[in-house]
C-alpha positions as CSV (number, residue, x, y, z in Angstrom):
1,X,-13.3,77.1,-16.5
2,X,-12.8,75.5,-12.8
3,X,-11.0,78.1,-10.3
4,X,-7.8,77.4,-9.0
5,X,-9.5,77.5,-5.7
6,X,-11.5,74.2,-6.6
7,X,-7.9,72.1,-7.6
8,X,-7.2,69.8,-5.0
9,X,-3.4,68.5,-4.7
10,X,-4.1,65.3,-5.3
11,X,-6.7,62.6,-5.7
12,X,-7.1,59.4,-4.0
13,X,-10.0,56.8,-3.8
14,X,-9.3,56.5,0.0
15,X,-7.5,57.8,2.5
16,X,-7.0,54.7,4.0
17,X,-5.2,53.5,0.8
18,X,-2.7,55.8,1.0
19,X,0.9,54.0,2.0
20,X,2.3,56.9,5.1
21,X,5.8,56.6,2.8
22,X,3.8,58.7,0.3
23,X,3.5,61.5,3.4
24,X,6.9,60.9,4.3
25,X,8.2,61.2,0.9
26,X,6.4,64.0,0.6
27,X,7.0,65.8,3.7
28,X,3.9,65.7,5.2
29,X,3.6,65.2,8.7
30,X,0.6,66.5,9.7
31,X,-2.2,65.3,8.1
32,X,-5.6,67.5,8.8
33,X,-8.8,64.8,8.0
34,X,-12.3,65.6,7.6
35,X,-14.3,63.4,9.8
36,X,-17.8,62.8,7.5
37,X,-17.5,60.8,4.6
38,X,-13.6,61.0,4.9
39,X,-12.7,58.9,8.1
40,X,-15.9,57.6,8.6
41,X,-19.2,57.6,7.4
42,X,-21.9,60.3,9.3
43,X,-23.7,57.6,11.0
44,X,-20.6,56.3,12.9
45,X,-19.5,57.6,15.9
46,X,-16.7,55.5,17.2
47,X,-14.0,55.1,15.0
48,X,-14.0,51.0,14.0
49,X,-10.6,48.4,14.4
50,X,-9.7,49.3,10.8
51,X,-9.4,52.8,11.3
52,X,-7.9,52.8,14.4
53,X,-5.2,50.3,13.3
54,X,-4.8,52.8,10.6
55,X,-4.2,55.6,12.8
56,X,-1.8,53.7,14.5
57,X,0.1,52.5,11.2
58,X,0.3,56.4,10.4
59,X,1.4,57.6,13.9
60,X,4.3,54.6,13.9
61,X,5.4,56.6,11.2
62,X,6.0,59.7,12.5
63,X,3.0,61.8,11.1
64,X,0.4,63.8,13.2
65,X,-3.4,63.2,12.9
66,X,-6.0,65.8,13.5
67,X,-9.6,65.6,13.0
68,X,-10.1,68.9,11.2
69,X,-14.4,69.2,10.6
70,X,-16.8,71.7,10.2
71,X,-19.3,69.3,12.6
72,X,-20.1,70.3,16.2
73,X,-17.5,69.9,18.9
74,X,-19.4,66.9,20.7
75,X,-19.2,64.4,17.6
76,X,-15.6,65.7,16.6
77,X,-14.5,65.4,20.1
78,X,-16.0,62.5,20.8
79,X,-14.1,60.4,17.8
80,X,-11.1,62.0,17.8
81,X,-10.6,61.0,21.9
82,X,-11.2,57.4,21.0
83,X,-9.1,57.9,18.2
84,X,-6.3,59.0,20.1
85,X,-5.5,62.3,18.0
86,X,-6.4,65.9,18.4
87,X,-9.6,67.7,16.9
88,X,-10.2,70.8,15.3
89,X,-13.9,71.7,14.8
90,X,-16.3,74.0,13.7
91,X,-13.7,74.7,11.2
92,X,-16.1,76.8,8.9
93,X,-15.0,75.2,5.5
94,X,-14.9,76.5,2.7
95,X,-13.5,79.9,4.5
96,X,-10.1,79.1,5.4
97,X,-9.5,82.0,8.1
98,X,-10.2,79.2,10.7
99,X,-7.9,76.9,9.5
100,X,-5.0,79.2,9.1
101,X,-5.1,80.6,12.8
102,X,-4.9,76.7,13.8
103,X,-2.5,76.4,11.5
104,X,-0.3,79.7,13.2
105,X,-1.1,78.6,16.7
106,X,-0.2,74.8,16.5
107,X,2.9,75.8,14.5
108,X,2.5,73.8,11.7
109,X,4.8,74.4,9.1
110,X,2.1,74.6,5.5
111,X,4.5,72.6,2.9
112,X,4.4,69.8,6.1
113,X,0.7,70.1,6.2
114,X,-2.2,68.3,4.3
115,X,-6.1,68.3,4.5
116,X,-7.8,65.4,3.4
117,X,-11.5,65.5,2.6
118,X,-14.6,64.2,0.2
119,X,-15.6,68.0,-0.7
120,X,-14.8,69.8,-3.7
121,X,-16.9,72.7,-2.7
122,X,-15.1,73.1,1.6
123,X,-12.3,71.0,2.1
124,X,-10.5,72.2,-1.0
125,X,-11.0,76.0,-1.0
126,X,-10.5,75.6,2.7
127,X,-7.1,74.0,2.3
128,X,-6.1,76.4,-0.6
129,X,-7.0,79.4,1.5
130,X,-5.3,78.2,3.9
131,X,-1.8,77.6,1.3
132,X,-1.6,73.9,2.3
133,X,-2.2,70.8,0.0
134,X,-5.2,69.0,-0.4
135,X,-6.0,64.8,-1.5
136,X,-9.4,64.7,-2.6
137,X,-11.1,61.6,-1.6
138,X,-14.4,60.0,-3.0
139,X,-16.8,59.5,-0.2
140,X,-17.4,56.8,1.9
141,X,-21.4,57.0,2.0
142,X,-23.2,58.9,-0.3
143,X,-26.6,57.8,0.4
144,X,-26.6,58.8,4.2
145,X,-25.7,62.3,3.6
146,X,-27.1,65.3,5.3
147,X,-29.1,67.8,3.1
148,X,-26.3,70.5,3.0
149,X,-23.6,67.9,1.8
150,X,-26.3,66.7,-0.7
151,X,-26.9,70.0,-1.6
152,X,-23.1,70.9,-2.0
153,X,-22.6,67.9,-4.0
154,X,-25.1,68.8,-6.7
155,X,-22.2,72.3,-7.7
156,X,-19.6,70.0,-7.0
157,X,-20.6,67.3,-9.9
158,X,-19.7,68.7,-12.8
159,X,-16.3,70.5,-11.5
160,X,-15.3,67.2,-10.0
161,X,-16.2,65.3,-13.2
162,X,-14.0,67.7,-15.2
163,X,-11.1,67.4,-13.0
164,X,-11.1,63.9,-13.3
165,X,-11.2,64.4,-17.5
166,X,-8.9,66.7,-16.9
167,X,-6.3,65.0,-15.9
168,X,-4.4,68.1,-14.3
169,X,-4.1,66.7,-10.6
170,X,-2.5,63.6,-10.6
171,X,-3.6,60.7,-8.0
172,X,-1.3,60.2,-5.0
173,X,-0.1,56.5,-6.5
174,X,1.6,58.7,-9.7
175,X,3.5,60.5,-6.6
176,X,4.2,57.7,-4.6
């Protein structure tokens, strides 16, 4: 049996498929994104046309983007400034003590807050710690990953795998 901490909110392929009318339907306004593998793969570190016009597209909308990574200040900085939207690093995933005093001292409001991220085994405890929803995402690169992430995704197979079989969390679209 998975934990409850392990369930994300919902699933999506990408976060970049995701239509902002699905946040705004939702409520969501700010949306908390993991940087590797999520927004971009680890190797990249300036945020390309597509994402940027992406940003944009979300921002047109209304909703709030925030890098929110466990990587080191420099890289996080570094994209989010050329991204145009704030960052949160050194986050500490999987605990989620970090996350909620952002949460407190930004004033965001949790059922108008999402994180989105590509790790069954940090984002998701993180974001459930932290009483906020969650979109899995698959990853962008999986054959340019660090050790650690490598290491996390060989605990994360088989709970991911059941989730999907599942069938418990439904994908964004079935929401849309």
């Amino acid at each position: 049996m998975i934990k409850a901490r392990y369930y994300p909110t919902f699933l999506a392929q990408s976060l970049y498929e995701i239509a902002p009318e699905f946040y705004q339907k939702m409520g969501m306004k700010n949306l908390l994104l993991d940087l590797d593998n999520t927004l971009a793969p680890y190797h990249q570190k300036e945020p390309d046309e597509t994402t940027k016009a992406w940003a944009m597209k979300l921002k047109k909308a209304g909703i709030h983007l925030y890098i929110a990574s466990n990587n080191t200040s420099a890289r996080v900085t570094h994209y989010a400034s050329l991204l145009g939207v704030k960052a949160l690093s050194g986050l500490l995933k999987p605990f989620s003590f970090r996350l909620k005093h952002i949460l407190k001292q930004e004033g965001f409001v949790a059922a108008e807050t999402v994180l989105i991220g590509d790790q069954l085994m940090t984002d998701i405890p993180a974001a459930n710690g932290a009483k906020i929803r969650s979109i899995l995402v698959e990853p962008i690169d999986r054959e340019r990953e660090p050790w650690v992430t490598r290491w996390n995704r060989l605990f994360e197979k088989k709970k991911r795998q059941r989730i999907m079989r599942e069938g418990k969390v439904p994908s964004w679209k079935e929401k849309a």
